[in-house]
Structure formats: structure tokens, C-alpha cells
N, C-alpha and C positions, 0 to 999 in steps of 0.2 A: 504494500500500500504506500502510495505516494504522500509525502510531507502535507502536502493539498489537501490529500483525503483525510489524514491524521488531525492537522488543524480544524478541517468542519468537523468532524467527530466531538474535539472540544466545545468548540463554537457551540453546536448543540445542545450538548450536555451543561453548557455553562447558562445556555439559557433558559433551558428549561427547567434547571436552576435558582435560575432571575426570577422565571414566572410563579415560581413554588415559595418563592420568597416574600414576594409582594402579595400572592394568597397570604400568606402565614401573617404578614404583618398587619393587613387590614382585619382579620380574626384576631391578632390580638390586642390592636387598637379597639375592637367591639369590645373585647372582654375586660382590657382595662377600664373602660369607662363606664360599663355597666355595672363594675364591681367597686370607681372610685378608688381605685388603687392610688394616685398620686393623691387625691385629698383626703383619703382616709391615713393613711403613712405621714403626711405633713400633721395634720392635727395629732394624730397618735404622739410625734416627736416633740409639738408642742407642748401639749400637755406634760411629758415628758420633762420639759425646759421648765416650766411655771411650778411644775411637780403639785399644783392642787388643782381637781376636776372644776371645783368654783371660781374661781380667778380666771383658769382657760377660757369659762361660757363667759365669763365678763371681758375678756380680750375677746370673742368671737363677735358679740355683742357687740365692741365698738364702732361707732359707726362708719371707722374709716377702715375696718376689717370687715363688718357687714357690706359696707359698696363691694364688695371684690365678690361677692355672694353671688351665684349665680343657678339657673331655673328658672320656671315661670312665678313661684311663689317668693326667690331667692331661699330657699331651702338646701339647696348645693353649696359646701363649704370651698372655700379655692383651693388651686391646687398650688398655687403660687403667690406668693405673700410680699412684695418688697420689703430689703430690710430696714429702708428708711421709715417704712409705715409700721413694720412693727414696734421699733424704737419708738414713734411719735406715741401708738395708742397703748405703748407697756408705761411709757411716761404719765400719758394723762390718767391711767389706773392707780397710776402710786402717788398721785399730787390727793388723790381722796381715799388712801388705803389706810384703814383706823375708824374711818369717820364712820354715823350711823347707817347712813344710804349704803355704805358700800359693803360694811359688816352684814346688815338687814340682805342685798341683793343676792353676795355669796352665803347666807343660809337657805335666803327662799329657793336656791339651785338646789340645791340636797333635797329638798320636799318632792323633787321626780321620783325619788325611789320609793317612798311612801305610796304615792298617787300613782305609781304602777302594779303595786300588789291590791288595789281595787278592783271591785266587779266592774262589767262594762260600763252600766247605767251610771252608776255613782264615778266612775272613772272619767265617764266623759263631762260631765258635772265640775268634777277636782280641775281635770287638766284645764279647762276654760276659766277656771276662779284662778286659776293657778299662775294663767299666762296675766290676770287685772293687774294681781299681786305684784310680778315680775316685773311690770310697764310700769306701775304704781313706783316699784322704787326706783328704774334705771329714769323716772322723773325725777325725782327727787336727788339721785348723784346728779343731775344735769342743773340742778335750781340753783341762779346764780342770786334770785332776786332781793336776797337779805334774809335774816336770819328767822323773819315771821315764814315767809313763804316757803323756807325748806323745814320749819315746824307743821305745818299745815301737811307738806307734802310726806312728810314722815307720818304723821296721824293714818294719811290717805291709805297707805300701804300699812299699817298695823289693823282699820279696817278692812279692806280687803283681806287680809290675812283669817281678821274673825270670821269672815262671811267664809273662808275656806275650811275652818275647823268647823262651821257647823255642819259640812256634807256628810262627817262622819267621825265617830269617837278615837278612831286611830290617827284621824288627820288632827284631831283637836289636842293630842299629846304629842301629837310631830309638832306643831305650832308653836303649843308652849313651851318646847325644847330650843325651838329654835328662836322666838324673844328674850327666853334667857340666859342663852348662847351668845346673842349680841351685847348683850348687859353685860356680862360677864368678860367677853372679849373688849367688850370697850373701856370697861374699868383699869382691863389691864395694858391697854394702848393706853391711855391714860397715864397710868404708872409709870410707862416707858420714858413718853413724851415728857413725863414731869422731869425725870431726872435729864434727860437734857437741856432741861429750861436749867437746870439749876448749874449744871456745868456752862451753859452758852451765856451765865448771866442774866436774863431773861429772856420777856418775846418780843419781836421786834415784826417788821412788816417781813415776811419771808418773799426773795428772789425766786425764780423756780428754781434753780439745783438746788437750793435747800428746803424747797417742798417736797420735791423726790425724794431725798435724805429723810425726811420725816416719814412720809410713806414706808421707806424702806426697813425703818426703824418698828414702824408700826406692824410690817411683816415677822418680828421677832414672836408675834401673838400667832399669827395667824400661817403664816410660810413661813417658817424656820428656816428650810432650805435656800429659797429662793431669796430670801436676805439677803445669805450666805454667799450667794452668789452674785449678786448685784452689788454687793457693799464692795468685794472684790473689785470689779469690774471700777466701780468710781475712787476708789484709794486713788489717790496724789493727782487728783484730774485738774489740781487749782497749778497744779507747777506749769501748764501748759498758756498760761493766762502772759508770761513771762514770755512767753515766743510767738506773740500774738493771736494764740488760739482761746475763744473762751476755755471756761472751764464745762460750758454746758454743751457746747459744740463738742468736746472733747469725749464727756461721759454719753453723748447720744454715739459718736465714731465706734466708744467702745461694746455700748450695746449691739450694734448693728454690724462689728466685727465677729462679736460671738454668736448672731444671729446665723451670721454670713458660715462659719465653722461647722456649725451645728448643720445647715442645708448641704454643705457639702461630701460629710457623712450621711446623711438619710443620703443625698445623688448615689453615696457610692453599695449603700444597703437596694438602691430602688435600682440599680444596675443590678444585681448581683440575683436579684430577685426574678428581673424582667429577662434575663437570661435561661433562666431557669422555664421560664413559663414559653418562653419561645424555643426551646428546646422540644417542649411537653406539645405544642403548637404543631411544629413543625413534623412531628412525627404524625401529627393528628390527621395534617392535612395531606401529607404522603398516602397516610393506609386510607383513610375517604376519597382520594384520588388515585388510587392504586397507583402513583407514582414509583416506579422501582428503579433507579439509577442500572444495575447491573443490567436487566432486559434494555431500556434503551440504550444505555450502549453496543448492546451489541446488536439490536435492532438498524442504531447507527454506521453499526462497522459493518454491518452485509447487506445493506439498504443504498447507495449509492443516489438514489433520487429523495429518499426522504431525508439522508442529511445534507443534500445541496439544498430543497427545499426550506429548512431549518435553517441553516446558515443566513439562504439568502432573508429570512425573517426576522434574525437576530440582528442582520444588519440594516433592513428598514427599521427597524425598533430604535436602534441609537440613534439613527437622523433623525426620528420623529420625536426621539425623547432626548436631546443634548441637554449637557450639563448645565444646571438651574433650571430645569424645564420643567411644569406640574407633574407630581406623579402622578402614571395611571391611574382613574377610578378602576372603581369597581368592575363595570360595567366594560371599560376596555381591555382588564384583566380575563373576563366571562369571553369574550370574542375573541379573544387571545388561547384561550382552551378548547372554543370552537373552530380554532384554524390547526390546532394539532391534531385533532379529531380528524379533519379533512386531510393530511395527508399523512395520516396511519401512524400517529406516533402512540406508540402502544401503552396507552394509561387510560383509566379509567375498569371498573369489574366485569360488567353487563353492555352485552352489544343490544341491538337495536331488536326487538321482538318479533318472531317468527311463526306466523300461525300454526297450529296443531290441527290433524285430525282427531276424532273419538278418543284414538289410543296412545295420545300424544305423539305422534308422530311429525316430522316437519319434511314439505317437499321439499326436493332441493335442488337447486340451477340444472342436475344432471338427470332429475326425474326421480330421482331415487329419494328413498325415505330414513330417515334417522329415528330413531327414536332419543326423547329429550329426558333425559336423566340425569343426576347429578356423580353417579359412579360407570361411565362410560367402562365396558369392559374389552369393545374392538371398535374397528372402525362403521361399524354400522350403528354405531350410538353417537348423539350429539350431548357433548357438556352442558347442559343448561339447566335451567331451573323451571319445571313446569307449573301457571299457576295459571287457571282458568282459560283452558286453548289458547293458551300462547307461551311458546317458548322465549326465554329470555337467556343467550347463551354467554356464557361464563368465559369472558375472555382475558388473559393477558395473565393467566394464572396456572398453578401446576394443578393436579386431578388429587383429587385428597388423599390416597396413598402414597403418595408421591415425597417422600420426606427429603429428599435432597433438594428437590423444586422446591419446599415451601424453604426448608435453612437458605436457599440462597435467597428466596424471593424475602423472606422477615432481613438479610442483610442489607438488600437493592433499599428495601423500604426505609431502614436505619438510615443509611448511608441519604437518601433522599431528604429526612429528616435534621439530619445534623445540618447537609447543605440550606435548607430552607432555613434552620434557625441562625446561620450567619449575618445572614439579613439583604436586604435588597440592592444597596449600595455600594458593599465589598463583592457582588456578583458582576455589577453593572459596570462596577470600575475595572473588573479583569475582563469582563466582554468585552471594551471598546478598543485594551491593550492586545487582545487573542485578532479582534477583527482588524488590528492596524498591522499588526504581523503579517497576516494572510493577503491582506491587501498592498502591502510594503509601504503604508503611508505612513507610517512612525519611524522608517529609516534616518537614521542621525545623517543631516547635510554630508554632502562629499566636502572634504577640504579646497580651498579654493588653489588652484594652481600657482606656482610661483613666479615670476616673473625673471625671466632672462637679465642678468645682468647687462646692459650694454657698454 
């Protein structure tokens, strides 16, 4: 076999390949998104970061983390957070972390698990009082309007709270657990805040970094950890005021540095993951495609018209798809399978249905009869599958005794599998290198002749 025939042989195989690839990927773009894989792994990791479930729904909550929400109801959490927006709505949490709105907000989140071990009736009753409650306080953190109207606003949200203990005498002990919760934890923000009054001298009109600083202090009640971590985070951030950086500019850098740390590990966990699923993927769509590398290869190597055929399709593919070009839909990937179909590239289970006689029998181009059976025992039997007068024959596979057929044919299928889970980009980029080969339009320039001395 000629160098010629060798290269379309690749060409081929590399492309049908391509096209196993781009199946694999739009199934598992389906699967990722309907399972929310990147924003269910980003909140997971968040949460993770803030380390309390209450805090998270109040950073979810805010409203410049709510914009990024997306759905018809904005019910889809994102899947991607900027880190300068994180920094901004972690700041505006801890400028009112201590206070009562905010104490009151992160207990009425804990009243979900209550208000899910209800019956349905009485459940859907809670969760509706449940969401007055919620809106009641995230009013009341928001009330700039003096100190009457964020008392008014507080009242608002301790009744709605009554009106939710009376749906039921479990919710009425979850209530009072959680007004006393807030007493309790504000006494001892309180505590905190005092003793820094006493080292800072008094109170004075606070800047915001040193509103953050009191929030953060205020997290010694309530997030222990996440103190811990932020207090870190702002140590010596006033040295920076000396080289003309605030010191607020400074400690948002440093948030939005450990934001930035933090996405780069989950990128490298959501890699490692999406690999895995497109491995799982790509074998999926081999065996539902009977796609088997080994049979078309060598379909390709003793077929001389169906891998010029092939070639010449891999090579309208690059010109119609060059580099930066839209990937193929769906729908050109589907007409992409129906042009392999047409020129016998041997994938797929079941050929095209064949009427049966009484006795399952199928005419055939020579006049003669087959019988349709799934254990053909000579050649007057056809492999197929009979299901209500019509034969549907079993093609591009070995006969079910056949144990070296199916070992090589579960190999062709693996091997199809791993290629599809490489991905569509590392195919496409060795296609265009395989077809400039073949073509010799990637040959390195000749050197330019030298010129005669005169």
C-alpha cells in the first residue's frame, strides 16, 4: 500500500474520530447543564470558603450575587462569580455582621430544615410564611433610614416570625430557638465589640475598613473560622497606604486574591472530574453508535473508495470549519452520520428492515430466502432480529458465539471511546496537520537561492 493510501487511512480514522468527538461533547454539555455541574461545584466550594450554610444564603442573596442568577424565575445559581463582586458583596455582609437584621436573617435560614420535615399542606403554608419572614429581615439589613425605621423593621420580621410559629407547634419551638439565638449571639457581639471600644479608646464615626474589622470581629460569635480567615487576609493592609495604595483597596486585592486561589483549585477539581465523565461519555456514544475503530480500519484499508470518499470529506470539513469558525450544531453533526451511512462506513447495529414472510423468512436480490434469526447456523440464515414481519439485520457485528469477534469488537469500541473522550479540538488540530501532509501544503518554504558572487 502506497504512502497515499496509508495517509487517507489516517485521515479517516482521524475523522471519524472528530465526529465521535463532537457527538461526545454536545452529550456532555447536555449532561453538565442539566445536572448544574459548574454551579452546583462553585456554591459547594463557596460554602466551603464562608464555612456556615447561613452566611452563604446571605452572600447568595446579595443583590449583586442575585443579578448573576439566572432562569426564568432567576432560580439558577451562577456558574461564575467575578472576584471583584465577590469581594464587594463579602464586604457589604460584614459592614452588618453582629447587628440584629443580620443575626435574625442567618437564623431564619436554619428554619428550612424544620419547615421540610412538615406534611405537605402545613409545609406549603411554613415555606410561604417562611419566605414574608426572610424578605421581612433582608428589609430590614437594607434600612438605612435611622434608627426608628430599622426598629419598626425589626418588629416587622419578629411578627412575621409569630405568624410562622403558629402553623405548627414544632415551628413554634424552632422560633423560639431561634429569637433566643439572636439575643444570645448579640449579647455576645456585644461583649466582643465592647472590649474593643475599650482598647481603641472609644467610638468614633467608623471608615469602612474599620466597619469590616468590626464585622469581622463580630464573626468570632458566629464564624469562628471564617474570622480566622479574613482577619489573616487584612493583617498589615495599612503598610500599603505608605506606597500609595489604600489600605481598603488593599484588603479588597487581598480578598479577591484568595477568591481568585480558591477558583483555581475547584478549575482544577472540575477538570479532573469532566474528564472522567467524558471518558464515561465517550464510550457511551461508541457502543450506541457501534462505532468500533478496529473494523473501520480495516474497512478503510481494503475499501479503496470508501477511504478516498472519507478523506475527500474530512477535507471539505476543514475548509468549511477553519480555525475560529462556529462549531458544528447538532444538526450538522446528524448529516455528518448520514453521509457515512451513505458511503458504507460500517457503524451503527441494525441495517435498514426487511420484510418477512409467515415464517420469517426475507426475499432476497437473488430470489432466495433466508431465514431471520439471531443464531444464524449456515449461510441460509440471515442475522437479524425478527419483530413483527420484518426483519431488522444485525450488522457491523460478530454472531454471538463468536468470542474473538466480540474481544476485538468490546476493544474497537474502547479504543473509539478513549478517542472521542480526547475531545474535538486535539482531533481537528491533527486533521488539518494529517491533510496538509497529504496534500504537501505544510511543506517548510525551499530556501531561497544564493546569489552569485560577481
Amino acid at each position: 500500500m502506497s504512502l497515499q493510501s496509508i495517509l487517507e487511512v489516517a485521515i479517516g480514522l482521524i475523522f471519524a474520530w472528530l465526529v465521535l468527538s463532537l457527538v461526545a461533547m454536545y452529550t456532555q454539555e447536555w449532561i453538565v447543564t442539566k445536572l448544574r455541574w459548574r454551579s452546583g461545584m462553585l456554591e459547594a466550594y463557596i460554602r466551603n470558603m464562608l464555612t456556615d450554610p447561613a452566611i452563604s444564603e446571605q452572600f447568595y442573596e446579595h443583590p449583586l450575587i442575585k443579578g448573576l442568577h439566572s432562569g426564568n424565575n432567576g432560580d439558577r445559581r451562577p456558574s461564575y462569580i467575578p472576584a471583584n463582586q465577590f469581594a464587594l458583596a463579602l464586604f457589604d455582609i460584614l459592614m452588618s455582621a453582629g447587628t440584629d437584621a443580620s443575626l435574625l436573617e442567618q437564623e431564619i435560614y436554619k428554619l428550612r430544615n424544620d419547615i421540610d420535615r412538615l406534611q405537605k399542606d402545613e409545609k406549603a403554608r411554613a415555606k410561604a410564611q417562611y419566605d414574608l419572614a426572610l424578605a421581612a429581615a433582608r428589609k430590614a439589613l437594607n434600612t438605612e433610614a435611622g434608627e426608628k425605621a430599622l426598629t419598626n423593621a425589626l418588629e416587622e420580621v419578629r411578627t412575621e416570625l409569630s405568624i410562622l410559629a403558629g402553623i405548627n407547634p414544632a415551628l413554634k419551638k424552632a422560633v423560639d430557638e431561634t429569637l433566643s439565638n439572636v439575643k444570645i449571639k448579640r449579647e455576645e457581639v456585644d461583649a466582643v465589640l465592647a472590649k474593643i471600644q475599650e482598647h481603641s479608646g472609644g467610638w468614633y464615626e467608623k471608615p469602612t475598613l474599620e466597619q469590616i474589622r468590626l464585622g469581622i470581629a463580630a464573626l468570632s460569635v458566629t464564624q469562628p473560622q471564617l474570622k480566622q480567615a479574613l482577619s489573616s487576609l487584612l493583617n498589615g493592609v495599612e503598610e500599603y497606604a505608605a506606597q500609595g495604595e489604600s489600605a481598603l483597596a488593599r484588603a479588597r486585592k487581598n480578598v479577591e486574591q484568595w477568591f481568585d486561589d480558591g477558583m483555581d483549585r475547584l478549575s482544577g477539581w472540575y477538570k479532573r472530574r469532566s474528564q472522567k465523565l467524558a471518558f464515561a461519555v465517550g464510550i457511551a456514544v461508541a457502543v450506541v453508535l457501534n462505532a468500533d475503530t478496529l473494523q473501520l480500519a480495516q474497512t478503510l484499508w481494503r475499501e479503496p473508495l470508501v477511504r478516498q470518499s472519507l478523506a475527500a470529506q474530512a477535507e471539505a470539513f476543514t475548509k468549511q470549519y477553519p480555525e475560529g469558525a462556529p462549531t458544528p450544531t447538532a444538526q450538522q453533526i446528524s448529516e455528518l452520520q448520514i453521509q457515512f451511512a451513505e458511503i458504507n462506513i460500517p457503524i451503527g447495529w441494525i441495517g435498514s428492515p426487511l420484510a418477512t414472510d409467515a415464517n420469517g423468512a426475507v426475499l432476497m436480490a437473488d430470489n432466495s430466502y433466508k431465514l431471520c434469526t439471531l443464531t444464524p447456523k449456515s449461510t441460509v440464515e440471515l442475522y437479524g432480529l425478527h419483530v413483527a414481519r420484518q426483519c431488522y439485520p444485525i450488522i457491523n457485528t460478530p454472531q454471538l458465539n463468536d468470542l474473538t469477534g466480540w474481544l476485538l469488537k468490546i476493544a474497537g469500541l474502547l479504543a473509539s471511546g478513549l478517542a472521542a473522550a480526547q475531545g474535538a479540538p486535539f482531533w481537528f488540530d491533527i486533521l488539518k496537520k494529517v491533510i496538509n501532509v497529504r496534500t504537501s501544503g505544510s511543506n517548510p518554504a525551499d530556501p531561497q537561492p544564493q546569489k552569485a558572487a560577481g
